[in-house]
N, C-alpha and C positions, 0 to 999 in steps of 0.2 A: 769527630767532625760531624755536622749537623748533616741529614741525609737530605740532601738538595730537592725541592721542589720539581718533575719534571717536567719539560719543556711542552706547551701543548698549543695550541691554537688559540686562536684570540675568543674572548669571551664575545659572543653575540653582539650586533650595535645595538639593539633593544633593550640590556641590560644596563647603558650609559646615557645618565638623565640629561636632558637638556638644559643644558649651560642660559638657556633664558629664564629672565623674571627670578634671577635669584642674584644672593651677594657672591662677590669674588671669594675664592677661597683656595688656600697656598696648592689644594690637590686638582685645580684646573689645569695648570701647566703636566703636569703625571698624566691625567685624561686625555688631552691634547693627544700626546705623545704614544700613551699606549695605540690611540687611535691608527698612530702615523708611521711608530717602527714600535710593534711591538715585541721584538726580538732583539734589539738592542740590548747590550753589555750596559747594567750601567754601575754595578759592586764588583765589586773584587776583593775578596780580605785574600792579606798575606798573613803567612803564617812563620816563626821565629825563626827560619832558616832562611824566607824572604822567599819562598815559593809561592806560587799561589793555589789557596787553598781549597776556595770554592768563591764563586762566582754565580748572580743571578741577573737575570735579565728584567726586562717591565714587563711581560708577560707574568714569570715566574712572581714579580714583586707582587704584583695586582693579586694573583688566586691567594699568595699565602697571607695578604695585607688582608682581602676578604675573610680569609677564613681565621684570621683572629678577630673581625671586627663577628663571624658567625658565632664565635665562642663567647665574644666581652656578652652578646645579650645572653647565650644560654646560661650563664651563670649570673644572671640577674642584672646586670648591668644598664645603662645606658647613657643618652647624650646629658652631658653636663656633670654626671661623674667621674669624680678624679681616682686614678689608679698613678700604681710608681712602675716603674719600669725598673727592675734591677737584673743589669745581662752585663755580666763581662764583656768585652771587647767582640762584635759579631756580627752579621751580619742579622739572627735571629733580634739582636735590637733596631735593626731596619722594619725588618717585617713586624715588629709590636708595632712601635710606632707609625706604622702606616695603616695599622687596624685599628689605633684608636684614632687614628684621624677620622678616616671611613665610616667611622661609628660614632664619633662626635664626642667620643670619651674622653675627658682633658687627660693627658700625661704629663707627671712627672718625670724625666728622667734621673737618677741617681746613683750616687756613685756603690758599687758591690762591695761590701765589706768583704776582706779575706773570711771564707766561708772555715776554714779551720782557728782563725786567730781575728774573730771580729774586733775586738777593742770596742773604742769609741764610738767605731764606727758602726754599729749595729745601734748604741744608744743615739747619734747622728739620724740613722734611718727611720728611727722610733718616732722624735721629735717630727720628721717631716711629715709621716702617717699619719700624725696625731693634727698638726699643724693644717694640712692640706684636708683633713675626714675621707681621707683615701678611703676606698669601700675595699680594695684588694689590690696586691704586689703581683705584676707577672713576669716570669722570669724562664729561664731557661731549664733544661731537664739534667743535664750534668750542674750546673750550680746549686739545684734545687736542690736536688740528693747528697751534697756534699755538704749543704748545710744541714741537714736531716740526721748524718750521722750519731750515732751514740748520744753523748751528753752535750750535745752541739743545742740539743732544745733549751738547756740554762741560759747558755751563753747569748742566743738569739732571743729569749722571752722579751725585749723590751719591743720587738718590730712581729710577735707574732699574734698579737689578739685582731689581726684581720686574715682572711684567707690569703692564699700563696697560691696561683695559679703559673702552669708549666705552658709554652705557647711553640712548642716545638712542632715541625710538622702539620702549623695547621695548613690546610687548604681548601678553599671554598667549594662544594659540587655544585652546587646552583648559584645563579645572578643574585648579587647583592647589593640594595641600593644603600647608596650613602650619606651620610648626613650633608646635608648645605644648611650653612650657617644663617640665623634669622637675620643676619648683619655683620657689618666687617669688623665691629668692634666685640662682638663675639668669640670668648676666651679658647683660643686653638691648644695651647698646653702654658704649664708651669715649668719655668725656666729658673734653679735653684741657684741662688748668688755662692761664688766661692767663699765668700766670708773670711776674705783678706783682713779686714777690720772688725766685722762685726760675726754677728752670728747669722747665719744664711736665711734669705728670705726668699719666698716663691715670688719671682715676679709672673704678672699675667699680660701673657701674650695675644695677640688678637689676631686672626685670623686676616683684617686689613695690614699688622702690621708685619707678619711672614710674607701676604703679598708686594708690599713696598719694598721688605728689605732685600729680597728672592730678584725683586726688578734694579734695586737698585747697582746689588754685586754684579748682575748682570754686563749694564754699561760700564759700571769703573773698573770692573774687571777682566774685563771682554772674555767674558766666558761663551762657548756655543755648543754644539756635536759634536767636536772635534775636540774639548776640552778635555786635558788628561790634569788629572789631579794625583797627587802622593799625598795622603795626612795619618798621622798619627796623634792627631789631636784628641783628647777624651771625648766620647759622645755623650757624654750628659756637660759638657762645657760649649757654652753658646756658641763659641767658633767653628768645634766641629758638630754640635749638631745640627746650626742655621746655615751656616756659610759652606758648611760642606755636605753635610748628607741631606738634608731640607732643598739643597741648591741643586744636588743632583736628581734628587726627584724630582725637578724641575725641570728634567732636562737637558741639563747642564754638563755634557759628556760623560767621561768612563773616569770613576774615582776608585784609586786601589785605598783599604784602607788597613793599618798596622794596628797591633795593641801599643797601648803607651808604654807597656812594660814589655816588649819588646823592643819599643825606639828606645829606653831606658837601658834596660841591658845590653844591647849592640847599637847603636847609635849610627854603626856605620850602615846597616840595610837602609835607612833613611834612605841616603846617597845610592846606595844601588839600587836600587826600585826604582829612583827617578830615573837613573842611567839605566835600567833597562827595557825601562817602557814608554822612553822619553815624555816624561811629564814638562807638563807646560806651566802648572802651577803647585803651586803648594802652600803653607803654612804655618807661622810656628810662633812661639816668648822668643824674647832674646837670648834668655839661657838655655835653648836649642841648638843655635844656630853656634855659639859657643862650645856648647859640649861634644860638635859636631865635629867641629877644629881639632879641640883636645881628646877626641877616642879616635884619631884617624891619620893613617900617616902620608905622606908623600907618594908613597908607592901605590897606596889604595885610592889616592884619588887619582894619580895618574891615569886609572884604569877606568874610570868616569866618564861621559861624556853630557856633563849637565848644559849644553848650548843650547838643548830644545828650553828650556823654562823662559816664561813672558815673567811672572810675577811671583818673587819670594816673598809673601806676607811675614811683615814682623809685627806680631801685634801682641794684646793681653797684659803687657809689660814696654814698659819707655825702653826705646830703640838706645844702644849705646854707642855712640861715633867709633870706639875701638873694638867693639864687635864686631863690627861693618868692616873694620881696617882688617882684621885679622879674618876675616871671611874670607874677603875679598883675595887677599893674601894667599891664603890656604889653597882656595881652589881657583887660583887661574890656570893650572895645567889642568884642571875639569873643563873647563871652557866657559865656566859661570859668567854669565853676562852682567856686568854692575849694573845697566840697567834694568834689570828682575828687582832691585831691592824697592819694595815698596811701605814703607812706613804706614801705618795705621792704629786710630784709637777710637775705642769704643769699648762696649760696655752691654751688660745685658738687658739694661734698665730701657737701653735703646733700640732692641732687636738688632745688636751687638755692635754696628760702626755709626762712627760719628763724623770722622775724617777720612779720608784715603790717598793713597800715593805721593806717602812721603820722599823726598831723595835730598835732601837740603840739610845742609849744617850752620848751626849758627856761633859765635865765639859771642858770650857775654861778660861784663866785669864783673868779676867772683865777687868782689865787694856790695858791688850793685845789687845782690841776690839777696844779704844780709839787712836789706832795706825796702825788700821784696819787690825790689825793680830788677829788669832784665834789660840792661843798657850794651848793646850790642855796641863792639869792639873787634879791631882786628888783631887777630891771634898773636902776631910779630910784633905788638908793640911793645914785650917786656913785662906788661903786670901780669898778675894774676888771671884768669879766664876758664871758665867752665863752658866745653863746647854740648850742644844737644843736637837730636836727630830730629828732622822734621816727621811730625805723624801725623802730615797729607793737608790737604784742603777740604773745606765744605763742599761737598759734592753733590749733595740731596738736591734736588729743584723744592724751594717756598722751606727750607731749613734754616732756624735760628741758632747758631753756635756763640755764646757771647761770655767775655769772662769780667764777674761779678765779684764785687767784695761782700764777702760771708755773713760780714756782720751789718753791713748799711745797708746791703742789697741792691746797690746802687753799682752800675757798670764801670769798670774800671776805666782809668787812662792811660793811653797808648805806653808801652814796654813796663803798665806794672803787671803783677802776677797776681791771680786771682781764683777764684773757682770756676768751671767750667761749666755754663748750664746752655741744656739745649732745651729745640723744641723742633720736633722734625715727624712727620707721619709715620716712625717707625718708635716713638717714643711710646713705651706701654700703658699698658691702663694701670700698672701701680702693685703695689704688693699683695698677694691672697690673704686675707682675712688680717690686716691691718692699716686700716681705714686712717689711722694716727699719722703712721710716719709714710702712708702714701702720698695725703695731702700736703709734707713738709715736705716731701722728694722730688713729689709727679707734679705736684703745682705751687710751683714759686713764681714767684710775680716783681716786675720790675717799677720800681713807679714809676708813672704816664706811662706804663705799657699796658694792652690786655692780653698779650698773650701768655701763657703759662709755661713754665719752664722744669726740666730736669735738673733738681741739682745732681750732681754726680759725685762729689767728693773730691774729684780729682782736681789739681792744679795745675794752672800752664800761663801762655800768654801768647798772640797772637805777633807775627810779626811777617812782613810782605806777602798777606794771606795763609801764609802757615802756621798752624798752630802746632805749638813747642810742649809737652806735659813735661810738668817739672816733678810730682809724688802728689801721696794723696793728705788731705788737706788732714785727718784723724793724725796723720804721720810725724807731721810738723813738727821739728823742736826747736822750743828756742832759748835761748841762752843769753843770757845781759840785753835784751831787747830785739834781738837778731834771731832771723828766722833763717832754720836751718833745715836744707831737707835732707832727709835720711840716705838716700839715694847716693846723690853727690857723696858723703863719707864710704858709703858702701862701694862705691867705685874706686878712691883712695888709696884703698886697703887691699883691693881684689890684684893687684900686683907689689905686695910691700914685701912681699915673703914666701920663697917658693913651696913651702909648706900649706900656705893656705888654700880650703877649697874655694877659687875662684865664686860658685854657686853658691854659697854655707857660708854667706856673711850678712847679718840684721843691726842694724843701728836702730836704738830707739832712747829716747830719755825719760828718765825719772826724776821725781821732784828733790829740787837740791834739800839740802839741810838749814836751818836757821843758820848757822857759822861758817857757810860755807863761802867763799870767795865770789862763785860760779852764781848768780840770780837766777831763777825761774827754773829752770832741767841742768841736769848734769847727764852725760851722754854713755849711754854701755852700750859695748859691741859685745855679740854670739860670733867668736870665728873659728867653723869648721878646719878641722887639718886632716892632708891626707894622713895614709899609713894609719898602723893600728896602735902603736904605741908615741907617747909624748912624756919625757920625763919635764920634771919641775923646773930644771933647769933651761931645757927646750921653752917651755912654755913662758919663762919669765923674759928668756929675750925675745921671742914672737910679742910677746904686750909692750916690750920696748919700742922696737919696732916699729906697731902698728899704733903705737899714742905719738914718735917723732911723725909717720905719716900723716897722721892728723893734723898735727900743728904746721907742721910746714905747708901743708895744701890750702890750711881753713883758719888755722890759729884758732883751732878749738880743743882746750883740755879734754882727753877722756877720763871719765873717771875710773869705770870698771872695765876689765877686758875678760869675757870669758872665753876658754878655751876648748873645744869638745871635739869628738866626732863626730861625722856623719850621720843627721838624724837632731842634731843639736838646735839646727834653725827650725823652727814651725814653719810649715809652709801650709796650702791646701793643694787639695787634689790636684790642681794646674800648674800648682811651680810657683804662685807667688806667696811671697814672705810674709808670713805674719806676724808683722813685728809688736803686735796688741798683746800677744800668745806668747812671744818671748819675754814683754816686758810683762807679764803677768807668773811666767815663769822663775822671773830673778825677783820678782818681788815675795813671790810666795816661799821661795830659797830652803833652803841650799840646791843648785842646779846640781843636778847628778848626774856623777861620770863625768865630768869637767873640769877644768882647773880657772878656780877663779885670780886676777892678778891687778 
């Protein structure tokens, strides 16, 4: 455990610049604060037994944020170079990144490869040093060493031809002044895209737009002093490092925080932590809030008491109307209040939300969707119907949320489905050092409009100011002229067979054959099973199965069903599926360790 920072007296006011004649910047509200309690709790990491581990105050935060930002210049550093930040699960990744803000050094955050079994992931990290001209990785002193061991230098050569700085233990002895930005639009850090569809891009964040998004969760989320937070979101993933650790440096009460691979492995500390420290908020994908259900029984939530929560963030991933059912379900003898659920979509392109406070369902005619309209219907009439969750309203003051067809560019009309493009003062300045697909991203244009827009990828459609996300638009298959989203099948399936892993199901299409019956895509499913063995004949009725579930929900032939275990579907770091990676996966063939059918 990192040897805590001790508690000491507030740094001189002499040492803290005056906030005139300069731009806003996300570490005014931290200033503010230290000013006003600087003894405040505002970390707490739990540790895999759900105890808490260690815990820093804004005093303790300020000397050790100092005294990495004293260390980025003795090692050559300064304002406007980029370093990565690679730290397990920590609080020592609070205190970097609070000395490269202080220092005006852009950060990246990123994800730590398994320091014994890098993989990919070390060539991942290579690519972003190279990408970003990172000048140096800082990282913690147990990681550091673990990746140092023995022949561990082969395995990491692709992320070592920059130096590797340890950031343990720093703390400031003298007043250190800190950077303020020449302006708002002045690059605060690199926020690295999951790379659901593509390959991961630095987006660049502005220090205007951490202060807008930091005000914005504020009011929609009525955070204050008193705000108790639970997350085990990844901190190099925009939600937990904007919305949650950025927001508590803000101010923003006492946030406990978990490793993912401790929400991963015991799922139920989630749920105790809140009940024990009564959190008011928290956050999570959908396939959280699921797995939450399914690693927990009756007797263990009984023993809950989650009444304190204002607002369960569901965001990252399209909220699912039977996830909610079966939440909701699960823990009313916790005292879960259904009004905590709050839908949400954003993105990091956006300094992370777009919408907020969703709670609404809608029933559309499933036909309707194949003609990529979304013709709301009421659920009892007998046809067919695909219900969504709402993910929230426009919330921003002076924000354009509008959904656009891809190819004309031109705004769609009312219940069609289209792409989603924003324009909101939390929208970023565009990707590091690609100028190309910034401009086709960060500024798209509507005609007879001037304002510029976000495209985002994603798809959805507006209906009595809620906006509905239906998947994202790379995703799309279509089949005899009908547009099908992945999603909707992958729901289908996630109850066809109680062998299937709920989480460990991808749809995606490849292109049919000249002879084939099926026009444009033919559709393969990756579906995870539990257990550890699957005989041939198991596996041929699960693809029975799950090709009647298809057709009876969508009247969509599948053509391939592949059969695996856990580990089968690609995902990223956050949990969403990459169904680019799986179809590139069957394309490149034979999947192994799988049963194809």
């Amino acid at each position: 455990m990192r040897k805590s920072v001790p508690m000491e007296s507030p740094l001189p006011a002499s040492s803290v610049p005056s906030p005139t004649q300069r731009s806003s910047s996300c570490l005014d509200s931290f200033r503010a604060l230290y000013e006003q309690d600087p003894r405040r709790t505002l970390f707490t990491f739990v540790d895999d037994s759900g105890r808490n581990a260690d815990s820093m105050t804004v005093a303790q935060l300020r000397r050790a944020g100092e005294g990495v930002a004293e260390n980025l210049a003795a090692w050559g550093l300064s304002a406007g170079d980029r370093v990565l930040l690679v730290y397990p699960p920590s609080l020592e990744f609070v205190q970097a990144l609070l000395g490269c803000l202080m220092a005006g050094v852009i950060a990246a955050p990123a994800y730590p490869p398994d320091p014994l079994r890098p993989g990919t992931g070390v060539t991942r990290l290579g690519g972003i040093i190279d990408a970003t001209g990172a000048k140096a990785v800082l990282t913690g002193k147990s990681y550091n060493r673990i990746r140092r061991i023995g022949s561990m230098a082969r395995r990491w050569k692709p992320a070592e031809h920059v130096p590797w700085y340890v950031t343990d233990e720093s703390a400031s002895s003298s007043p250190v002044t800190w950077h303020e930005p020449a302006s708002a639009d002045e690059v605060a850090l690199l926020q690295y895209t999951s790379g659901s569809t593509s390959s991961p891009r630095g987006v660049m964040i502005t220090h205007g737009n951490l202060t807008a998004e930091i005000g914005h969760n504020r009011r929609d989320l009525g955070l204050n002093q008193d705000t108790v937070t639970v997350s085990w979101v990844p901190q190099y993933h925009d939600m937990g490092l904007i919305s949650v650790i950025l927001s508590t440096l803000a101010g923003h009460g006492h946030t406990y925080l978990l490793s993912p691979l401790t929400f991963l492995g015991a799922p139920e500390l989630w749920g105790t932590v809140m009940s024990r420290v009564r959190a008011t908020h928290t956050c999570a994908p959908n396939f959280a809030y699921e797995l939450l259900v399914r690693r927990t029984t009756p007797e263990m939530r009984r023993k809950w008491d989650l009444s304190s929560l204002k607002v369960a963030l569901w965001s990252a991933e399209p909220v699912r109307p039977a996830s909610v059912d079966r939440f909701l379900a699960a823990f009313r003898d916790s005292g879960f209040p259904p009004e905590a659920i709050y839908g949400a979509f954003g993105l990091a392109e956006n300094t992370v939300t777009v919408t907020m406070g969703g709670r609404d369902r809608l029933a559309v005619d499933r036909y309707s969707l194949a003609e990529n309209r979304a013709i709301p219907v009421d659920p009892d009439i007998g046809r067919p119907v695909t219900t969504y969750f709402s993910s929230g309203r426009v919330t921003k003051p002076g924000s354009s949320v509008r959904i656009v067809d891809p190819e004309t560019r031109l705004p769609c009309s009312a219940e069609t489905i289209g792409e989603i493009w924003v324009d909101s003062d939390t929208k970023a300045a565009g990707y590091y050092g690609l100028p190309e697909e910034s401009e086709h991203y960060f500024h798209a244009r509507i005609d007879g409009e001037d304002r510029e827009y976000l495209r985002t990828g994603d798809t959805g459609f507006f209906h009595s100011d809620n906006l509905y996300v239906t998947g994202r638009l790379k995703d799309l298959i279509i089949i005899n002229g009908r547009n099908v989203h992945p999603a909707d099948l992958e729901d289908s399936v996630r109850t066809a067979h109680p062998l299937i892993r709920p989480g460990g199901i991808a749809a995606f299409g490849v292109p049919a054959d000249e002879l084939d019956v099926v026009a444009g895509e033919k559709v393969v499913l990756f579906v995870e099973i539990r257990g550890k063995k699957l005989v041939v004949d198991q596996a041929t009725e699960l693809a029975r199965v799950v090709r009647r579930r298809l057709f009876e929900d969508h009247q969509i032939p599948c053509s391939t069903v592949v059969i695996g275990h856990q580990g089968l579907v690609r995902k990223t770091t956050s949990g969403k599926i990459r169904r680019n990676a799986c179809r590139e996966d069957f394309l490149a063939g034979p999947v192994k360790n799988a049963h194809v059918v």
